[in-house]
C-alpha positions as CSV (number, residue, x, y, z in Angstrom):
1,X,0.0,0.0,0.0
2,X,1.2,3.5,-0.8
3,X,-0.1,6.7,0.7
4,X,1.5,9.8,1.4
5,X,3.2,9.2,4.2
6,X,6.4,11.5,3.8
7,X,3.6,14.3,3.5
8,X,2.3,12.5,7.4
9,X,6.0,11.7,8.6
10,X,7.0,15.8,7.7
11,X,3.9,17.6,8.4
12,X,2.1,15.8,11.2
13,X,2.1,15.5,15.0
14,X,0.9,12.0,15.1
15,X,-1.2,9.3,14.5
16,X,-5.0,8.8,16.0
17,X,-7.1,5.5,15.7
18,X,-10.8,6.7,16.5
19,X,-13.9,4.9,16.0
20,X,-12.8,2.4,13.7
21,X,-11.0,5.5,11.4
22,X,-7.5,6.3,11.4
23,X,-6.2,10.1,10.9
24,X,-3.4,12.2,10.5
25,X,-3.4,14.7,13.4
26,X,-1.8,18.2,11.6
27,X,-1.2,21.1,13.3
28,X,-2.0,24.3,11.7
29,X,0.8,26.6,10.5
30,X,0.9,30.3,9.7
31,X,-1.0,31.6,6.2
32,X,-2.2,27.9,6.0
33,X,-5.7,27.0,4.9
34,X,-7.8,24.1,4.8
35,X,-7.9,24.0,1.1
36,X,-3.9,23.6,1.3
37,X,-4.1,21.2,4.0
38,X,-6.5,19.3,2.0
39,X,-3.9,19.6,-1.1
40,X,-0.9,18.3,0.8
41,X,-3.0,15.3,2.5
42,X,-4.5,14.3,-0.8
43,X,-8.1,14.6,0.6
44,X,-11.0,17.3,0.1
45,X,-11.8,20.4,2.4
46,X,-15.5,18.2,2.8
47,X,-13.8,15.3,4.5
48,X,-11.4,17.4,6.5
49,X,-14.4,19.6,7.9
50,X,-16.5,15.9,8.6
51,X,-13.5,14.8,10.8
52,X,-13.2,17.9,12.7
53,X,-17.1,18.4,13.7
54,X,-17.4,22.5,14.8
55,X,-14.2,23.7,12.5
56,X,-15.4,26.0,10.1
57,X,-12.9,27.4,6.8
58,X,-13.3,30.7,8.8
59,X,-12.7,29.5,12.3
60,X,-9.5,27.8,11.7
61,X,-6.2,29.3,13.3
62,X,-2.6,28.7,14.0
63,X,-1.6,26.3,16.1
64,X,-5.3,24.5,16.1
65,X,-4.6,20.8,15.3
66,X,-7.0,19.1,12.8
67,X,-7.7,15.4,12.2
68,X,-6.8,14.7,9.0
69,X,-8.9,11.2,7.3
70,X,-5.8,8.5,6.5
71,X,-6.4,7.9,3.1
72,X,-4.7,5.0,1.3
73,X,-3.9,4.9,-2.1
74,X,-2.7,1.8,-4.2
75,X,-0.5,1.9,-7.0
76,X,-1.3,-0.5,-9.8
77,X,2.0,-2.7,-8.9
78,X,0.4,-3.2,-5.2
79,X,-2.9,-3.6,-6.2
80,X,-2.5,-6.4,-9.0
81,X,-0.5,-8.6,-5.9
């Protein structure tokens, strides 16, 4: 299986396991957004915002720390093993 995980190992501050799901836990930075968060975790700003219930795009500030939803990805050499 291949994911992103350089993007995880640089930018995150861990790993959660919560209700069966598995995120990324990514503390915000200055002048970042969710849509770049979104970008850099391969995910969309919808499934950032379900994992993080009462985080708004305008309520978001540095230092908050949002769940990010693991997402795996499989390459066609992985997935045809």
């Amino acid at each position: 299986l291949v994911w992103s995980v350089q993007a995880a190992v640089q930018d995150s501050i861990g790993i959660e396991k919560k209700d069966g799901n598995v995120f990324v836990l990514h503390k915000i930075d200055v002048k970042e957004t969710l849509y770049s968060i979104s970008r850099r975790y391969q995910t969309s700003v919808d499934e950032v915002l379900a994992a993080n219930p009462g985080v708004s795009v305008s309520s978001i500030k540095a230092g908050d720390v949002l769940r990010i939803p693991y997402t795996v990805v499989r390459s066609s050499a992985t997935a045809s093993k």
